[in-house]
N, C-alpha and C positions, 0 to 999 in steps of 0.2 A: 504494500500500500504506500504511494505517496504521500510525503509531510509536506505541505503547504505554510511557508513562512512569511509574511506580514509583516514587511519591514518597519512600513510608513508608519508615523510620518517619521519615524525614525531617520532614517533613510532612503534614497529610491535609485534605485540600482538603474542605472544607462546602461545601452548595450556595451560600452567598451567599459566598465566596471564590471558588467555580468559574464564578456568574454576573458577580462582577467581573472578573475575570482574561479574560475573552470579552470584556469591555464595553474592557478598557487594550489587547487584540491584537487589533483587528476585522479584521486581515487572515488571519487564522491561522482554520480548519476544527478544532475543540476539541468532545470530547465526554468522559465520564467516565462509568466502567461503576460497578455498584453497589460494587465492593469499593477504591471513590476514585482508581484508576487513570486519570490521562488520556491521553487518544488524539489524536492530534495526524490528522488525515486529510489525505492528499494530496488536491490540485485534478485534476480528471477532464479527459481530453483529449476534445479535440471530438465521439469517436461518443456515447460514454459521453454527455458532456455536452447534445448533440442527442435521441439515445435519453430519457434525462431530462428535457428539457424536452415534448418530445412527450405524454408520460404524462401532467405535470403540466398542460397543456393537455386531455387529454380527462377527465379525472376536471372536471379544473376547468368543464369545458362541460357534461356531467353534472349537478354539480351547479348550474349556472346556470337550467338546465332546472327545478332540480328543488327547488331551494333548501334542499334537506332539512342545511346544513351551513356547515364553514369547510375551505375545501383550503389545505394550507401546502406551501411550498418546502424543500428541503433545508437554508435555512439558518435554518430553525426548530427550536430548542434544546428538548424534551419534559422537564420533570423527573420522570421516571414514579417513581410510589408503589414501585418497588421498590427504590430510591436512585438507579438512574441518569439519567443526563443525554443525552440521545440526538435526533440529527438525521436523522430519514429521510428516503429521497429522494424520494419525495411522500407527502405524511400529509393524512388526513380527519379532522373531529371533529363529532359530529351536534353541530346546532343546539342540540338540550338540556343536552347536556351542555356542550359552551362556554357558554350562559347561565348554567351553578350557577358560573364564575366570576365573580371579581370584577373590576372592572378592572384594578386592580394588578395580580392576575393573570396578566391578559390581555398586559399592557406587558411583563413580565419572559420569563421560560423557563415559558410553562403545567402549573403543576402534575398536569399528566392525561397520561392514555396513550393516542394518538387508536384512533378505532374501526376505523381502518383504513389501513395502508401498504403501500408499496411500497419495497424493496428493489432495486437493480439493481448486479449486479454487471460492476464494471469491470476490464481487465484486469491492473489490478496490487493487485484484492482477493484477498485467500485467502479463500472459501468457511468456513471453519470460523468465523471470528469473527463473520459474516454470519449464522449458521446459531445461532449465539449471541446475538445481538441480537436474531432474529426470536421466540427465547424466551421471550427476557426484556420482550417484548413483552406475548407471552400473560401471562404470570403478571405482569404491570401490567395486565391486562385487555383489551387486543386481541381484538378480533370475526374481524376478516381481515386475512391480510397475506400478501401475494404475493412472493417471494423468485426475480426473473428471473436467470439466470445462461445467457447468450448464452455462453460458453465452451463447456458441454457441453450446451447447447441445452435444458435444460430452465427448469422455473418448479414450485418449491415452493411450497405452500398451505397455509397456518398458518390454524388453523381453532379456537375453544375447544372444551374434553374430547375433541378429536378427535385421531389421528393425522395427520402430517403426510402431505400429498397430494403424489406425484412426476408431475407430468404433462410430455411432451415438446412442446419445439415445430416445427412451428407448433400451436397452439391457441386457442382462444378461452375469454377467462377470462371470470367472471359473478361480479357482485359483491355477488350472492346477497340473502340479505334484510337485510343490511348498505347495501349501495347498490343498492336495488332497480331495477329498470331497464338498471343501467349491465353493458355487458359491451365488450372489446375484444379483438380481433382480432393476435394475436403471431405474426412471421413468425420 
């Protein structure tokens, strides 16, 4: 479960204060929602952490096939345009748009919101702040993002101008005209 920290009016953490303060703790899982709050996230235990790796292995073979991109890791820090600071637990970013960065850029926390993630819920997430992230996605401009939740066996589908899709598992998802081609199989 995530600790949500409340600096104000203490303090308010900028993003180059919140990319340093990552850079002095590199053992600590740090993210910061748009209203400067930061999130301290627990370490996932083994299924959780298997389960994640797995995904980030097929997106990643996908896109090797297909080059259309950059897949990151969970411990990839997003500064999305709508102030927050977010690590999802596998994130895509089309080739074009990683190029309008710069390198600098590229070295720090990527000023962009990738075009496509994955969420998975572990069993000491609450659902609601997941369900809040995946939002805050969209309105940073998120194409797709997938929000797996093995608890109650489903998988959410954040989609733009669309409502959100409840689909149950087992299913097979499609990573539509987003990641063309790519589709996986959830038991």
């Amino acid at each position: 479960m995530a600790t949500v920290l409340d600096l104000q009016p203490i303090i308010s953490l900028n993003r180059g204060q919140f990319y340093q303060l990552c850079q002095n703790n590199p053992d600590l899982s740090l993210e910061r929602n748009p209203q400067g709050k930061l999130i301290i996230l627990s370490p996932v235990g083994g299924e959780s952490g298997a389960q994640e790796a797995s995904l980030i292995f097929k997106v990643s073979l996908w896109n090797y096939q297909s080059q259309l991109g950059i897949v990151f890791s969970s411990s990839t820090i997003f500064s999305l345009p709508q102030g927050g600071d977010r690590s999802p637990d596998v994130a895509w970013v089309s080739r074009g748009n990683w190029e309008k960065l710069t390198p600098a850029e590229r070295e720090g926390f990527p000023p962009i919101c990738p075009d496509f993630v994955i969420e998975l819920r572990s069993k000491s997430d609450r659902l609601k702040p997941l369900q809040d992230k995946m939002l805050e996605y969209l309105t940073s401009g998120l194409q797709l993002g997938w929000l797996i939740n093995p608890q109650q066996k489903q998988v959410e589908i954040y989609r733009q101008n669309q409502p959100t899709e409840i689909t149950n598992l087992p299913t097979k998802l499609s990573g539509e005209n987003v990641l063309p081609g790519f589709s996986i199989s959830l038991d």
